[in-house]
N, C-alpha and C positions, 0 to 999 in steps of 0.2 A: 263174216258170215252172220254174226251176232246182231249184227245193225240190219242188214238186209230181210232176216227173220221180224225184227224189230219194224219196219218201215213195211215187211207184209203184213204185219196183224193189226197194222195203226190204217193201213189200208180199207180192210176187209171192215173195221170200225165206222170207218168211213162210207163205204157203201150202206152198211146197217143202217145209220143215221138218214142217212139223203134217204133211203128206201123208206123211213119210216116219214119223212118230211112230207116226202113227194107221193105220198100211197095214194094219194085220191088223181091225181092226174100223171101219172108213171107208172111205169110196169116196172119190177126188178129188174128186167135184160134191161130198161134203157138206163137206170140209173148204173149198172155196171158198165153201160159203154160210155156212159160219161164220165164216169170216174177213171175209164181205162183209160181214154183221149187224153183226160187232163193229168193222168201220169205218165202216159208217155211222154206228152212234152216236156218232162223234164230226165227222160234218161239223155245220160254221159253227162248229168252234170256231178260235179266233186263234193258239193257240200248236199248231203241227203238230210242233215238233222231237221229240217223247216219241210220236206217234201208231203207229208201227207195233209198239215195243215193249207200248204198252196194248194194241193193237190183238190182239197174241200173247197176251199174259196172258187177254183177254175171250174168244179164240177157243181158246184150249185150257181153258179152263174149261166153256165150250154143249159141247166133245165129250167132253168130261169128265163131266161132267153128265147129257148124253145118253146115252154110257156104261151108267151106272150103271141110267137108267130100263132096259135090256134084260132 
């Protein structure tokens, strides 16, 4: 329960930052759906310790990415 609390506030860190990266071309909602994508794709896996630093690399890569289609 202690990891899972832990892996939600390293989360929510997460969003903060990209939110603050991406403020000139993002809106908060897209930056949480991109971080929400890029956490999903990693539930049911076993090892969670690395999950929110993947979780940033996946999610500033979709706005990254996204970016660029403009």
């Amino acid at each position: 329960m202690a990891d899972r609390a832990r892996e939600d506030e390293a989360i929510r860190g997460v969003v903060e930052r990209l939110t603050d990266v991406f403020s000139a071309t993002r809106s908060p909602a897209e930056v949480e759906a991109a971080v929400a994508k890029a956490h999903a794709s990693f539930t049911g896996r076993p090892v969670r310790e690395f999950v929110p630093v993947l979780v940033e690399r996946k999610a500033r890569a979709l706005l990254s990415d996204s970016r660029a289609g403009q």
